[in-house]
N, C-alpha and C positions, 0 to 999 in steps of 0.2 A: 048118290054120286053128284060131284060140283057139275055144273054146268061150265061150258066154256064156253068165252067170250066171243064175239063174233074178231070175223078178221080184224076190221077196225075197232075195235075197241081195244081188243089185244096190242093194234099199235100204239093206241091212243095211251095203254097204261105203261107198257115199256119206255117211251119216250120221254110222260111222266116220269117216270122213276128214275128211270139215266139223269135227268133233270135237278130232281132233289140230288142224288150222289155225287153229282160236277161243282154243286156248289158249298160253300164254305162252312164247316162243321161246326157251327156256336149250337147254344145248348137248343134252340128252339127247333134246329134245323135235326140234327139228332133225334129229337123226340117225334119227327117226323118218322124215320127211318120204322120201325116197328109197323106201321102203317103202309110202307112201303115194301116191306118184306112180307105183309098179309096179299097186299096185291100181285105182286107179282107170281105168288103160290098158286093163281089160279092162271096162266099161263100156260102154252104145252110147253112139256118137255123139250129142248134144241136147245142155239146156243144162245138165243137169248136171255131165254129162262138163267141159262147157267150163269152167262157173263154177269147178269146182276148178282144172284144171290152169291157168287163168289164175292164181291167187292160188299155183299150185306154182311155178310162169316166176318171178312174181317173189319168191318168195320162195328161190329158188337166184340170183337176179341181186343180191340185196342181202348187203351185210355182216351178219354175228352180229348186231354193235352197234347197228348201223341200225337193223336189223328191231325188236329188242330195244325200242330207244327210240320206234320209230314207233307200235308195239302198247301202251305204255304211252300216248303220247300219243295215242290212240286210244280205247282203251277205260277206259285212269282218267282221264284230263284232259279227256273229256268229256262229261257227264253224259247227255246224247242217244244217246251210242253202249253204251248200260248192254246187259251181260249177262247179269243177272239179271231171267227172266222173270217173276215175279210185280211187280217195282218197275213195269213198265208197267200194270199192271192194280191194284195197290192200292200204290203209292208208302211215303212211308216213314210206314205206320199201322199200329196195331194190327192191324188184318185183315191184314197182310203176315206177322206173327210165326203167324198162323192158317193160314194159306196154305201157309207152307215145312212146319209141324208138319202138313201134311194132305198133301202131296206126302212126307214121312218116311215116313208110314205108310204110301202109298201102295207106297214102294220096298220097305217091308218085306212089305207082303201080296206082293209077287212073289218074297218070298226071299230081300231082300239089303238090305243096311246103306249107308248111305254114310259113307266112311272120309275120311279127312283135313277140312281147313280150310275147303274150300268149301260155301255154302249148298248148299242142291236144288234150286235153282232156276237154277243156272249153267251157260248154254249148253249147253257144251261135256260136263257132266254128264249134263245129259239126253240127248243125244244120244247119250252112249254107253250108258245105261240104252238107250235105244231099239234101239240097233245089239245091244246083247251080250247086254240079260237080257231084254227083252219087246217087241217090236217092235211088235205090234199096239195095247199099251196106250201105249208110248213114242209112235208114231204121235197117238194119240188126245190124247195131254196136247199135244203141241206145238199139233197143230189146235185146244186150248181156248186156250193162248196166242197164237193167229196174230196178232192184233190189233196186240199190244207183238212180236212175232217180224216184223212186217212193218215197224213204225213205225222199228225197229232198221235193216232193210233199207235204209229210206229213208233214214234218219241217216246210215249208211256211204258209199250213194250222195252225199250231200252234202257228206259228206267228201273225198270223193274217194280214200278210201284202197281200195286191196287187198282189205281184210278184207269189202268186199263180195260176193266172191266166193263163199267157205264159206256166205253168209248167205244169198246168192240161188239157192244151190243145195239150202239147205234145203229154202225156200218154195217150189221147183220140185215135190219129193214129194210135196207137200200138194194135197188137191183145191181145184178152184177158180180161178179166175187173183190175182195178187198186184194189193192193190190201186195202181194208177197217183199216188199220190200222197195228202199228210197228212192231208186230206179226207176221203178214201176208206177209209183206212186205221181213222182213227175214226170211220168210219160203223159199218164193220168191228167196234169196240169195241162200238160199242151195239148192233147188232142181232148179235152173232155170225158166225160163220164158217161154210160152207156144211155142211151136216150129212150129206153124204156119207160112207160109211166107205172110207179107205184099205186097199184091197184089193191065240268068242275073251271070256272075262269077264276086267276086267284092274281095274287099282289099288283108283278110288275106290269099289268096290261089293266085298261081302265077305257071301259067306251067312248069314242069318239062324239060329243057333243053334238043333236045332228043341228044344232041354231049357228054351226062352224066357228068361226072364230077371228 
């Protein structure tokens, strides 16, 4: 019999995986995938489990190219399915440029830098901030995003695409239920997300120097 993971590491590999699937299908990121569909088999059954390995199914059933072009048409060609967290909550304002420079700092009081092109506020980033360098605080920042993390949700859902899956496997971690719909979801916005507390370090994150800078 496999052993199964403790709570946290359970989160720690879901997160992971949502992480690799939100981001963009080139061949190196694909040959990830296989190694992500080993991890997450050792998961309990619910809808975690499920939400991933549905968006695994199809993503071993679709061409390179396909994939490649569906994700672009997905997440750039549609302004609704944005994966950058703070755009749901302060759009494109000055407060947004406030926001990613308070999420930097944030990754640096834990240690670590973010490396390459992408904002800090990009899905697939935080979630592996969540999964590899701080899990409890990673936890906490997503449940301050839930509002735009859920509204995303919905978008996908109405999409009809795939990439629902990594998304509603997120919202599944998180306390609470997701809300049922765009209503809800911005009720969600204004009054906040329920105030319960949620009870491998690789590329884009790179230790904080401690001689500063």
């Amino acid at each position: 019999m496999t052993d199964r993971p403790t709570d946290v590491v359970a989160t720690r590999i879901a997160l992971q995986a949502a992480s690799v699937c939100l981001q963009y299908p080139d061949e190196t990121l694909r040959a990830e995938f296989s190694s992500v569909r080993r991890a997450v088999e050792v998961l309990d059954v619910g809808l975690t489990r499920e939400r991933l390995t549905s968006f695994l199914d199809h993503a071993a059933a679709t061409g390179p190219l396909a994939l490649a072009q569906h994700y672009v048409a997905t997440f750039d060609q549609r302004r609704r399915c944005c994966l950058y967290l703070t755009w749901w909550s302060d759009g494109e304002t000055r407060r947004r440029g406030a926001s990613l420079a308070a999420l930097k700092a944030r990754y640096r009081a834990a240690g670590v830098d973010v490396l390459g092109d992408e904002l800090p506020d990009h899905l697939p980033l935080v979630l592996e901030y969540a999964a590899t360098v701080d899990i409890a605080d990673g936890l906490a920042l997503l449940q301050e995003q839930r509002a735009g993390l859920e509204l995303l949700r919905l978008a996908l859902i109405d999409a009809g695409t795939p990439y629902r899956g990594p998304v509603e496997a997120v919202c599944s971690l998180l306390p609470g239920p997701s809300p049922a719909d765009v209503a809800a979801a911005k009720k969600l916005a204004r009054t906040g997300p329920p105030r319960e507390q949620v009870g491998i370090e690789l590329a884009p994150f790179a230790p904080v120097p401690t001689g500063g800078r």
